[in-house]
C-alpha positions in Angstrom: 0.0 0.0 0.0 1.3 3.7 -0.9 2.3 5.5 2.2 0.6 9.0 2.4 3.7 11.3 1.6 4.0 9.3 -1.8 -0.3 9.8 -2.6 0.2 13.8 -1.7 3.4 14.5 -3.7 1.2 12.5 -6.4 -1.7 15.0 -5.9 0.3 18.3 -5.3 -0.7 21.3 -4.1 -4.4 20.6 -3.9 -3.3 17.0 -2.3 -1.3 19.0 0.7 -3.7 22.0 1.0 -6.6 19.0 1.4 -4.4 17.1 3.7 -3.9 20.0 5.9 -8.1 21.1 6.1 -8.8 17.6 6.8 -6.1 17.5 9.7 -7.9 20.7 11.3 -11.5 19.8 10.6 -11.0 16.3 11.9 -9.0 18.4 15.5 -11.7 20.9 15.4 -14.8 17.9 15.5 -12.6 15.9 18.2 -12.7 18.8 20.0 -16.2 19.7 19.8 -17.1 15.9 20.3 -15.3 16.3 23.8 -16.7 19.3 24.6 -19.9 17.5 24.1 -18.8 14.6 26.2 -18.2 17.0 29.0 -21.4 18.7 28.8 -23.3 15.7 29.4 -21.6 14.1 32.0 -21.9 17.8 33.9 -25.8 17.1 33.3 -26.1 13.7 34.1 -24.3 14.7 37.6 -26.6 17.5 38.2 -29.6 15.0 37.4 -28.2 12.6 39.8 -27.3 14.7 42.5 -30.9 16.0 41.9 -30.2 19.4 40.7 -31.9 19.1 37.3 -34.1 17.1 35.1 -33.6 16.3 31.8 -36.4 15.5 29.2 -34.2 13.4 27.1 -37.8 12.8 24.8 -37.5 16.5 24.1 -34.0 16.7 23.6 -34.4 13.6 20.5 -37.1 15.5 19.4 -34.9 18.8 18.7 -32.1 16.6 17.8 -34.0 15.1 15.0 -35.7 17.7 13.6 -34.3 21.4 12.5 -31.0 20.6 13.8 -30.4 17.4 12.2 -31.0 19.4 8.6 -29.1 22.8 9.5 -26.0 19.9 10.3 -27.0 18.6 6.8 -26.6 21.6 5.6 -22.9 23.3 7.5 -21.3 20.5 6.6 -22.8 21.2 2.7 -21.8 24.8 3.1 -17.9 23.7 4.5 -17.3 21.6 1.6 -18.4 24.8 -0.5 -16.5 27.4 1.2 -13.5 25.2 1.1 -13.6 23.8 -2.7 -14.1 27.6 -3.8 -12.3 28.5 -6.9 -10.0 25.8 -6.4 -8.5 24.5 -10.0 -7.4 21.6 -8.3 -10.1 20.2 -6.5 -9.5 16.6 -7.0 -6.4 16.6 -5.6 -8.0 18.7 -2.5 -11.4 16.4 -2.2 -8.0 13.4 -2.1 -6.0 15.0 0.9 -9.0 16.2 2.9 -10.5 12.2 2.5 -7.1 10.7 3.6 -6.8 13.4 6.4 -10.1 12.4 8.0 -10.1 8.7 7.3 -6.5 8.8 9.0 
């Protein structure tokens, strides 16, 4: 199997510049992902210390509905804002996929 460095010196520029986006957008969603993870551990304490309740019925409900489409739709408009004007977007669309798949 190719190792990376020889796929993205085959790709170029739009291979590297790829590589590197998928390398922060894959940081950035760990990140969140944590931040997440944090948040409802925080809320499952304060539920069972007695603190608060939590309608998780409610919470599927929102989950499902409008915000399940506008996440649909940002990570639409990301792969739009990044791919903008680029010449070399096959060679980007390649180093973002190994990026995240990595």
């Amino acid at each position: 199997m190719l190792s990376v460095t020889a796929i993205l010196s085959t790709l170029g520029v739009g291979g590297l510049l790829g590589y590197g986006a998928g390398v922060a957008v894959r940081s950035v969603t760990r990140i969140v992902g944590c931040l997440i993870g944090v948040i409802f551990i925080l809320m499952q304490l304060l539920a069972y210390y007695g603190l608060a309740e939590w309608h998780w019925d409610r919470v599927a409900e929102l989950v499902t509905g409008p915000a399940a489409t506008a996440a649909q739709s940002a990570s639409s408009a990301l792969w739009k804002i990044l791919t903008y004007n680029l010449p070399f977007t096959g060679g980007f669309s390649a180093g973002f996929y190994l990026a995240m798949r990595r």
